[in-house]
Structure formats: C-alpha cells, structure tokens
C-alpha positions in Angstrom: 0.0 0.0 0.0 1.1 3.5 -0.6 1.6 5.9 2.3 -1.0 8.9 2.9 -0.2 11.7 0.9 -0.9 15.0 2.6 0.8 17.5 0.3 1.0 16.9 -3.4 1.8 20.5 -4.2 5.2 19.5 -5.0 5.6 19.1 -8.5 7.5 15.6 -8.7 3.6 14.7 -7.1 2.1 16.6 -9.8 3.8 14.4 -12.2 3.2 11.5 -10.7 -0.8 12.5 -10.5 -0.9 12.5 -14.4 1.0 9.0 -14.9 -1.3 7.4 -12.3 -4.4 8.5 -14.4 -2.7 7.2 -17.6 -2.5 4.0 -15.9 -6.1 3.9 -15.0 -7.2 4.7 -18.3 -4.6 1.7 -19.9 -5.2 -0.5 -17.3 -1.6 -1.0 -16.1 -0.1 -1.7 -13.0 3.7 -0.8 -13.3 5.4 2.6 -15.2 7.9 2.8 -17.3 9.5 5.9 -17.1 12.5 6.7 -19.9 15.5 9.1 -20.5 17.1 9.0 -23.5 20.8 9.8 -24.8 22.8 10.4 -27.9 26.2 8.9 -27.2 28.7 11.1 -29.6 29.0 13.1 -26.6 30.0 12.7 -22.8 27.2 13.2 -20.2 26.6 16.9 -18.9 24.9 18.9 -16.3 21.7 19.0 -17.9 22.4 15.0 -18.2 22.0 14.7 -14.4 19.5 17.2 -14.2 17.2 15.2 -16.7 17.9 11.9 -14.8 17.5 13.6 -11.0 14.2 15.0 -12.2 12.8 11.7 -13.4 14.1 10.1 -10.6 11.7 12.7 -8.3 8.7 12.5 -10.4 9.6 8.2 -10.0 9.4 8.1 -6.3 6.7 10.3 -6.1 4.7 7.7 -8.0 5.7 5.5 -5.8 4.8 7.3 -2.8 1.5 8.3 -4.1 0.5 4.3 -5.8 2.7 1.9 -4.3 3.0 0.6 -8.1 5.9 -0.4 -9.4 8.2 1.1 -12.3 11.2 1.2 -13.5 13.7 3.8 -15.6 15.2 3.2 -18.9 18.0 5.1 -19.8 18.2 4.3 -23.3 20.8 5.0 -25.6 20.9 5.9 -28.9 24.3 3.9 -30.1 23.3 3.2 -33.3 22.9 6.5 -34.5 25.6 7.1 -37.5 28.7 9.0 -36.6 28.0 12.5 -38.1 31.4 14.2 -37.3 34.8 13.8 -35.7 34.2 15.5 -32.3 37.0 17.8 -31.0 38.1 16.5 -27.9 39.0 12.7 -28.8 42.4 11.4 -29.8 43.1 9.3 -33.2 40.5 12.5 -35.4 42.2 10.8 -38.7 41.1 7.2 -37.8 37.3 8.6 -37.5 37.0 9.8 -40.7 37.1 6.8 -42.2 33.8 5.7 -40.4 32.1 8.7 -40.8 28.5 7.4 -41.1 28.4 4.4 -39.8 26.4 3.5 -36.3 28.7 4.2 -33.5 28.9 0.4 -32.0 30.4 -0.3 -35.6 33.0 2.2 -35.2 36.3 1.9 -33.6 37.3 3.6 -30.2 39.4 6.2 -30.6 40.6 5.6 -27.0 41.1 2.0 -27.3 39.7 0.7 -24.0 36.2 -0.4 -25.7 35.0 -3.0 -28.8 33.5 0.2 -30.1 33.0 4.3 -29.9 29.7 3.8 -28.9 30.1 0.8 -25.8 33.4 3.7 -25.0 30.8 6.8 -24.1 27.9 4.6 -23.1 30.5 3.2 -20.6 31.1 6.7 -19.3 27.4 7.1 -19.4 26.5 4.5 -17.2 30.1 5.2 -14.8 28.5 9.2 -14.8 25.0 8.1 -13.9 26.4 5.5 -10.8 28.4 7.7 -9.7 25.4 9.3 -8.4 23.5 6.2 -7.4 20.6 6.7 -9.6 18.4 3.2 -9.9 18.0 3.0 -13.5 18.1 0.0 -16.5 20.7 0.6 -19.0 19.1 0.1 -22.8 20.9 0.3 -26.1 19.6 1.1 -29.6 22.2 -1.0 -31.5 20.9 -4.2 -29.2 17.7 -3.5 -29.3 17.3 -3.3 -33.3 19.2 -6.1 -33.6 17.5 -8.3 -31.2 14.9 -8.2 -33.0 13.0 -6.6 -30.0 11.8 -3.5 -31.9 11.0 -5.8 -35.4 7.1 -5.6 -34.9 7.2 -2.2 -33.8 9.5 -1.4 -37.2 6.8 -3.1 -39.3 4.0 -0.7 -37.7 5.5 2.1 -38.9 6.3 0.6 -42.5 2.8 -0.2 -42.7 2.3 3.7 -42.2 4.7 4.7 -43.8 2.9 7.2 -45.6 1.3 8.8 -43.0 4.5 9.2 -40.8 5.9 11.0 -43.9 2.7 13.2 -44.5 3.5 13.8 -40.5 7.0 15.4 -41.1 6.9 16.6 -44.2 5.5 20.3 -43.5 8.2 20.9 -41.4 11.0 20.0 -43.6 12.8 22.6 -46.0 11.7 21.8 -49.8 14.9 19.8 -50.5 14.1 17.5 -48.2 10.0 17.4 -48.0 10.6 16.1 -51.6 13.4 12.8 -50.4 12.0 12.2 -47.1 11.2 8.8 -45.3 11.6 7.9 -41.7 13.1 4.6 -42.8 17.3 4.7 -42.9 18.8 1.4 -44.7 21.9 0.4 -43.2 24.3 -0.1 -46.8 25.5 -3.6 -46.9 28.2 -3.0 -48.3 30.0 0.1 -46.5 27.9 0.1 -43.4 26.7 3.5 -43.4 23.5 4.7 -42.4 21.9 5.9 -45.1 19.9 8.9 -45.8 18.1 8.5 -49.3 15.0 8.7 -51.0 12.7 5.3 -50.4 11.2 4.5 -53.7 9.4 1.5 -53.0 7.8 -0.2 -49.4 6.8 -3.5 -49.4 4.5 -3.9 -46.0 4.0 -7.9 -47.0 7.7 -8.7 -46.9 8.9 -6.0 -44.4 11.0 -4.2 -46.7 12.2 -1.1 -48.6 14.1 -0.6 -52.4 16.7 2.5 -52.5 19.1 3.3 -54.6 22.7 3.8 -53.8 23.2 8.2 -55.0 27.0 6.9 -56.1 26.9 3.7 -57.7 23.4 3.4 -58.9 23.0 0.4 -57.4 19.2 -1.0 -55.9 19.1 -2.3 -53.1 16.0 -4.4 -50.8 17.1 -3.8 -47.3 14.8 -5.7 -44.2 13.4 -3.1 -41.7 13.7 -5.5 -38.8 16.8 -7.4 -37.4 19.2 -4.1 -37.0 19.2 -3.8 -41.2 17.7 -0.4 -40.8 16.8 2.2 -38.3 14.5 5.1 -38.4 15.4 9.2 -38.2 15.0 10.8 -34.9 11.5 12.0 -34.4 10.1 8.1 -35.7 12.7 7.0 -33.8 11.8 8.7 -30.5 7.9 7.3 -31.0 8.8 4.0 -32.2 10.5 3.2 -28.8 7.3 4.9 -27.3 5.3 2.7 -28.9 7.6 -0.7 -28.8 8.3 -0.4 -25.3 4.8 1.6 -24.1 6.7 4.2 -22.1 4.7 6.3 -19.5 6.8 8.9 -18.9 9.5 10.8 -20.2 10.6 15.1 -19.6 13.0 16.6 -22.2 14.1 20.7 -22.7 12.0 23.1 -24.3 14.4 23.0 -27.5 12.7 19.3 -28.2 8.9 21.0 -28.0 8.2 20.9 -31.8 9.9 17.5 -31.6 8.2 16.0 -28.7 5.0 17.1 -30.7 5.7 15.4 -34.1 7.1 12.1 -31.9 3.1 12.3 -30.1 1.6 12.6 -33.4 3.7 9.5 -34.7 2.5 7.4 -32.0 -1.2 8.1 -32.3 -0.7 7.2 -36.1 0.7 4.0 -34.9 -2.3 3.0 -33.2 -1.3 4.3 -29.4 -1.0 7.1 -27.0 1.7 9.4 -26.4 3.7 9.5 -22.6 2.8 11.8 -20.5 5.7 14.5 -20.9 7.3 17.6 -19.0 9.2 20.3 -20.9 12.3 21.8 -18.8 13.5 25.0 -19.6 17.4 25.2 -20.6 19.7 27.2 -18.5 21.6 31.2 -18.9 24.6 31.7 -18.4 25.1 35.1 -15.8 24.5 37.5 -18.5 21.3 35.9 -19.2 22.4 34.3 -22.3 21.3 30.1 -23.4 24.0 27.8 -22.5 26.1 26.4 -25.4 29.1 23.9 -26.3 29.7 26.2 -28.7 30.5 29.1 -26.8 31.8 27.7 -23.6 29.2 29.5 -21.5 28.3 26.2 -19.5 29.0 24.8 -16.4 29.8 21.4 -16.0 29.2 18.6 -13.1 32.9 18.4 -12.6 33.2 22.1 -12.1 30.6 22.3 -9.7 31.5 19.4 -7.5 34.5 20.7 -7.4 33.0 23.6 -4.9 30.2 21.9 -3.1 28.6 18.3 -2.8 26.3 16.5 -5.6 23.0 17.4 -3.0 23.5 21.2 -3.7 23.6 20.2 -7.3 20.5 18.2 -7.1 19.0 21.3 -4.9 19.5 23.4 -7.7 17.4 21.1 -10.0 14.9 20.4 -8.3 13.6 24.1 -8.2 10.9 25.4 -10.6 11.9 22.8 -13.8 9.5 24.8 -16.0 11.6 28.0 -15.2 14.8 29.0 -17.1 17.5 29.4 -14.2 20.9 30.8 -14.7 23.6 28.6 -14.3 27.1 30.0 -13.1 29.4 29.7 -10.2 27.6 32.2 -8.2 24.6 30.2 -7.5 26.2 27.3 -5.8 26.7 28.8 -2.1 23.0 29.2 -2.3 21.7 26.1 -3.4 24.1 24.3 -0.7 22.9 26.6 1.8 19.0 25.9 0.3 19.6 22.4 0.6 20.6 22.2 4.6 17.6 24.3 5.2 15.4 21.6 3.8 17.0 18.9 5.1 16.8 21.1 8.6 12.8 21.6 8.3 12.1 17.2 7.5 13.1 16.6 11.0 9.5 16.6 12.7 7.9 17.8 9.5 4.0 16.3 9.4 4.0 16.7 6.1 7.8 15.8 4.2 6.7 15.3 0.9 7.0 19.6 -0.3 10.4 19.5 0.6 12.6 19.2 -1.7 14.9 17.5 0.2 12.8 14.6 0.8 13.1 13.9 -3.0 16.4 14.5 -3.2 17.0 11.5 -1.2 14.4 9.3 -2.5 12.0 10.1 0.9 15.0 8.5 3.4 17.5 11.2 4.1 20.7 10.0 6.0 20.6 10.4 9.4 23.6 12.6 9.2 22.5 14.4 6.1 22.7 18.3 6.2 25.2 20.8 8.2 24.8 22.6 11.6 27.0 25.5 9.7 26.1 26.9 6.5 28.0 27.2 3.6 27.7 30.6 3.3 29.0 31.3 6.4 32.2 29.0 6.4 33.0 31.2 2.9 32.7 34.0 5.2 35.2 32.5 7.5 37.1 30.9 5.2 37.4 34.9 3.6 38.5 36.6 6.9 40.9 33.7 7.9 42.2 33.7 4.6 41.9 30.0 4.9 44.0 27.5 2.5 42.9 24.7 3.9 40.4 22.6 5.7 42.2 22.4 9.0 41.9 26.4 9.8 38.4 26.1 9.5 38.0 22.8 11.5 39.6 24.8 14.3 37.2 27.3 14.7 34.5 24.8 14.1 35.1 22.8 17.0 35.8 25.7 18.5 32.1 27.0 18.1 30.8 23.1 18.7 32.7 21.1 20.4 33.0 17.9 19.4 31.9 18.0 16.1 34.5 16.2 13.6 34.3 15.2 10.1 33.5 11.8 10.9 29.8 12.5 12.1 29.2 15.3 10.2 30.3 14.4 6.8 28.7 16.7 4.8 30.1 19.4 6.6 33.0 18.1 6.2 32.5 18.0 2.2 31.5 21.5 3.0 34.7 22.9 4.5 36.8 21.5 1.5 34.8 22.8 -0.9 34.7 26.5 0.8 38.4 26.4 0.6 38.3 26.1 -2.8 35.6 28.6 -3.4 37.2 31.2 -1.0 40.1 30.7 -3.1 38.9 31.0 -6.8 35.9 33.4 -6.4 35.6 35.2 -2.9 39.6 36.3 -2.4 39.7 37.6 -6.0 36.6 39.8 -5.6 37.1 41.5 -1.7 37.1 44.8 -1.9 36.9 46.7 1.6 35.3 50.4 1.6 35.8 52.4 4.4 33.0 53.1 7.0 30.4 56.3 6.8 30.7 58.6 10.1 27.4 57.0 11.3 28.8 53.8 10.4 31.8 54.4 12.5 29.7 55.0 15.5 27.7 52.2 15.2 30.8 49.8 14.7 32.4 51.5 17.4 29.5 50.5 19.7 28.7 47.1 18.5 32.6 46.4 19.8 31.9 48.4 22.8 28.7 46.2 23.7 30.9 43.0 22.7 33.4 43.7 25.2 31.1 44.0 27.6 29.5 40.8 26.9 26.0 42.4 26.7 23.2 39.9 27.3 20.5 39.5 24.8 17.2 37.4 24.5 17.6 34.3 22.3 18.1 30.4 22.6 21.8 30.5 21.5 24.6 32.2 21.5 24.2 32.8 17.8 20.7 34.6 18.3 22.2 36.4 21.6 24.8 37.9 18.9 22.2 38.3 16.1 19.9 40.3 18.3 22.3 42.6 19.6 23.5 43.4 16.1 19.9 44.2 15.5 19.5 46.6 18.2 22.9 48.4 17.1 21.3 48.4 13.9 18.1 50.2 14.7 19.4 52.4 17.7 21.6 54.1 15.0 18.4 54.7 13.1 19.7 52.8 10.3 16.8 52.8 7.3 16.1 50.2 6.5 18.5 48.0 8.1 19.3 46.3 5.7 21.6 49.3 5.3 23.6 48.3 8.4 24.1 44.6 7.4 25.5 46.2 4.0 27.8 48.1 6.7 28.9 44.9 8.3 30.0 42.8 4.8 31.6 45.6 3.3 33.3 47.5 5.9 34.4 44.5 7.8 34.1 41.4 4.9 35.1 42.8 1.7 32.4 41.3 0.5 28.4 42.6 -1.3 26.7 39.9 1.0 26.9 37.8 3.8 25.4 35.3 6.2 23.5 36.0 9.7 26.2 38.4 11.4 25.4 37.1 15.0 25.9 33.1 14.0 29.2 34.5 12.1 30.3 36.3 15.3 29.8 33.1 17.1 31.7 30.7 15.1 34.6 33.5 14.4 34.6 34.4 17.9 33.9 37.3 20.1 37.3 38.6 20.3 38.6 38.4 16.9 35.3 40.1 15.9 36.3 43.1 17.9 39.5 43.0 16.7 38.0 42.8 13.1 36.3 45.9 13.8 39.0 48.1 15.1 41.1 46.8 12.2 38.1 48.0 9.5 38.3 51.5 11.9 42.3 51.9 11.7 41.9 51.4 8.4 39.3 54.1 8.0 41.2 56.2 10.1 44.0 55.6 8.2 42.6 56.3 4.9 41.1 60.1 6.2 
C-alpha cells in the first residue's frame, strides 16, 4: 500500500498524479519511465538534471501508488557518426567511419569494442556515480535483437502517413526525399539517408538506390538492417516499449509534438511528458558547447557536494535558471535548510529535500554551519585549507568532527576552494560612513562587555544585539547596516546572519576585526 499523501503541491507529485491516471485509463499496473541519450558526446549537467528529475517524479509515483516502475535510460548507439568530435584522440582514424552507427566504429581511446560501448560506458560510470536506480538500454541491441521488429513493421505499414507527418516541417529539398526509414548499406555500413522508392509492407521491406553507384538495393526493416530518423525513432521506442513517462528541454517542444503525433498514427497514445526550460549563463544568455558558457558537473563538484547540485534542480523545472558559479553557495545553503525543516515535519513530501534522497535522508545528512557562512570564515581567515576552519568549528561546537558530520566536512573542503577562486579575488573593503563608525564603534563596545541579549543560543544572543545596534543608530532600513557589516568589515556585497558568524569567528577576533576596518578608515582620512 502506498503511504498517505498530505501534500502533493510539489511538482514531482504533480507528475506523478498524471501518470497514475494514464494507468487507469490503460489499465496497467507498473510505469515505465524513460530518458534517453545520444552517445557522440560525454554526459553533462543537464544529463544529471534530466535523470535527477525523473528520478523525483519516480518516487513520487511510488509514494503516491505503491506501483511499481522502472527507468530506462536508453541510448541511442546506433545513431551514425556524423562528425569527428573535438576532444578525442586518433580525429584521422574517425573519418574513415564517418556514417556508420557508433557500435560499428572503432574507439578512438582504445579501452572499448567500439565508440559507442566507449561513451555509453562513461554514461553509465557518470550516472552510478550518483547512485541513480536506472536499467541501462541500447539502440544497437535493441534493433538487432529483434525486440523493436514488430514495432518497425507498424510504422512501414504507415509509412505514408508518418511522412505526410513530417513533411510540412522540412525545407523543400528535403520534403521532396523524405522517409523515416534509414537502410543500413550492406556493403560500406553507413547509415543511409536516401529517398525510399518503394515499401513493401507484406515482406517487411524497402528498395533504395545507392546516390554513387546506382545500385538498388532491398534492405529488411527489422533485425538491425535499418533504423528510423529521430522523431520516428523517438515514438517508435514509445510505442515498442509503451513508455509512460518521459521530460525533455524546451528545444525538443516541436519534436516532442511530431514524436506524439507518430505514435497516435501508430495505433497508441503518447507518454505523459514535462518540458524543462534550458539554462543562462550570468548575463542571461542560453547555454552552449559552442560558446563555452556552460558549467559542468565536474566544475561544480569541485565547490560543493552533488546534494546542492541536485537542490538546484529540483527548483521550478519549467523556469529558465541561470547557471554560473555564483549560485552554488545558495543552493548548498538551500539544501541544509530543507534537510533542517524534514526533522519533525508532518507533512515531508514539499520539501525538496525529501526527494532529493528518495524520501530516506541520512541520518547525518545536512550541516549545523552553513556554507555561506564557512565562505565567510574561510574569507576573513584567509583560509588555505580545511584544518583552519576545523579549528574554529570545533571551537564554536565542540565535538563536532568530520567523521559524524560528513557533509560538513564536504562542505569545509569545498569553501576552501571557493574562497580561493571566487571570494579572495573579488574582496574589496570600503571604508565606514561617520554614522557607520559609531555604530561599529558601539557594536565592539557592547561586545566587550558581553552584553546579554534574548535568544536560545549564542548565535541569536549575537544576532539580536547586532539588531539593536542596527536600529538604535536609526539605520533605514536595516538592511543598510548589514551592507555596513560585509563591506566594511568582509570585503564582501553579501553575507550570512552576522550574529551566527560572530559566534563561530569568535567574540574577540570580531572586535578586533572591527577596530582593524576603523584603523583602516582612520587611516585612509
């Protein structure tokens, strides 16, 4: 039985609302949910964010049922090597199989039978890596199995009206030469894009004529002898393998639409889909190989863990998000607030952090210090390496190590990093107002004094007090005085709570941050 759904506000539970009806109306009892790949590239960001999101809206069926499912990541290996790619050695080797499906071509790395078994080996490594539950499927197997042949003979038996399908969206050059059908030549092994003249439904086959030698030729649609263009393509594994569910980016909308209307003609209905918008770069701009606006998995690991990754994706699918280095302190930070507000929650199935871990978060999931604020200790420490920071953590909490908190501890090696490449570069200290000299002035005073304030912790005790200094010097609005704080005393636009920050710093090196910030201003009059 499924467990009592409170709150299905949460998209992931929308989703899974609209495959459950599907099932209703088909009358099935498990869900097959689908990604799909083409394998002349390595897997990207929006690789895992396609396969995280699938994932959510998986377990939320789940949740909301108790059905089963599964997820097909399905490759498409047999798809013919179009050009050399940039970033592989042996380029001169390639070119002689330009054309040809990538499981027949050689790989260029030599540790696989074939260029297409090489990146769908990185595919699958990329995708475990994250410990996503998935079933590996690949195109080249699958047409030559034999396990797509009756679905291959539907559409040759509509041939006609798959073309009639496409056709108005195709340029003249090609409205005139098109088929869905692509022979496989017999002779070179290339896949072959080239007027069909003739279909033969009753024997499951299609005439062509070789464009350089002349030469006719009866080529099988079934056993791997052919495959079909991309849009068929998409809706014959649709249809062959009745797939329930699959999300792809808004640049696939016009194809997503053609691939429905293929389906229908083939008898069936369509998955239910989701369209995710693509991301910006920080000027706003859409994310290309081309231009080297991206970032990449690697690049944000490298800064904070996969969870803040997976944070980032979850939010708002439907809405484009920019995608630079910027954003990651936030989404870490976003992610240990959620995984704060499950413990106790009546209701854990909103929060996103309950998908993110499949609705059983570790026990020692999350931080007790944000990531925000170790940058901003990490900054004033000038901290190059984990072990300065660990100091003032334990410190702040005794007893706290890396051992039971280790995603703090992924935390504090990251925000060494990130001090390093983006915070250092960018501090730039201005020197305090007269009003904000007083107020500084008396926020140390009221320090040294040790000044007792209402709050649970020592971190409110602080936070509260910087309030008060705040509004007693009739800053308006305060948000004014906070500015004060980061840039006088950080060097930096923004920053975390100021009372937690005293706290873990500590009360006397704050103090003596402050007079330094008001020598300096001193100084600089």
């Amino acid at each position: 039985m499924s467990e009592p759904i409170q709150n299905q506000l949460s998209w992931p539970f929308r989703e899974a609302e609209r495959i459950a009806e599907r099932l209703n109306q088909k009358g099935k009892t498990s869900a097959l949910f689908e990604t799909g790949y083409g394998p002349s590239g390595l897997p990207h960001i929006g690789t895992f964010g396609e396969v995280a999101r699938t994932s959510w809206v998986r377990n939320a069926f789940t949740a909301l049922t108790g059905l089963p499912s599964r997820l097909v990541a399905f490759s498409d290996d047999m798809d013919g090597l179009r050009k050399v790619p940039d970033n592989v050695p042996n380029k001169e080797m390639l070119k002689e199989f330009l054309g040809r499906p990538l499981t027949k071509v050689p790989d260029p790395f030599g540790t696989h039978p074939s260029f297409g078994a090489h990146n769908n080996a990185r595919l699958r490594a990329f995708l475990d890596s994250f410990g996503f539950d998935y079933e590996f499927a690949s195109s080249s197997d699958y047409y030559q199995s034999g396990k797509f042949d009756n679905a291959l003979l539907h559409v040759l038996a509509r041939h006609d009206e798959i073309v009639e399908i496409i056709r108005p969206t195709l340029g003249p050059e090609r409205r005139a030469t098109y088929s869905p059908i692509l022979p496989i030549h017999p002779r070179t092994g290339i896949v072959m894009q080239v007027p069909i003249e003739q279909v033969d439904v009753a024997n499951g086959t299609v005439v062509w004529r070789d464009p350089e030698t002349g030469v006719h030729f009866e080529t099988a649609v079934t056993g791997g002898a052919a495959k079909l263009q991309w849009k068929a393509d998409w809706a014959m594994r649709w249809y062959a393998l009745d797939v329930d569910y699959e999300m792809s980016g808004k640049d696939l909308i016009e194809s997503v639409k053609l691939s429905s209307a293929i389906v229908r003609a083939l008898g069936a209905e369509p998955p239910v889909t989701l369209t995710y918008e693509l991301f910006l770069d920080e000027q706003g701009q859409k994310i290309s190989k081309s231009k080297g606006n991206g970032l990449s998995v690697e690049e944000w690991l490298a800064y904070a863990p996969p969870e803040s990754l997976a944070q980032f994706m979850y939010h708002a699918p439907q809405r484009a998000k920019r995608l630079f280095f910027d954003v990651i302190p936030r989404a870490a930070d976003d992610y240990i607030a959620n995984v704060a507000a499950l413990h106790g929650s009546d209701d854990p199935h909103g929060n996103p952090a309950w998908h993110i871990h499949g609705g059983q978060p570790p026990a020692n999931a999350g931080s007790p210090i944000g990531y925000g604020m170790l940058l901003n200790l990490a900054s004033v420490i000038n901290a190059d390496s984990p072990e300065m920071l660990w100091g003032f953590i334990r410190a702040y909490m005794p007893g706290v190590g890396p051992e039971a908190y280790p995603f703090l501890a992924t935390l504090v090696e990251r925000a060494v990093s990130y001090n390093r490449d983006f915070v250092a570069p960018k501090k730039r200290f201005r020197a305090a107002t007269q009003k904000e000299r007083l107020a500084l002035q008396d926020l140390a005073d009221r320090l040294r004094q040790g000044a007792d304030y209402p709050g649970e912790t020592l971190a409110e005790r602080l936070q509260n007090l910087v309030y008060a200094v705040g509004k007693e010097h009739e800053f308006t609005p305060l948000k004014a005085w906070f500015d004060c704080l980061y840039q006088v005393l950080l060097g930096q636009v923004e920053g975390p709570r100021f009372g937690g920050f005293i706290a873990l710093f500590g009360v006397e090196r704050t103090i003596a941050l402050i007079e330094q910030a008001l020598a300096r201003a001193q100084e600089a009059a």
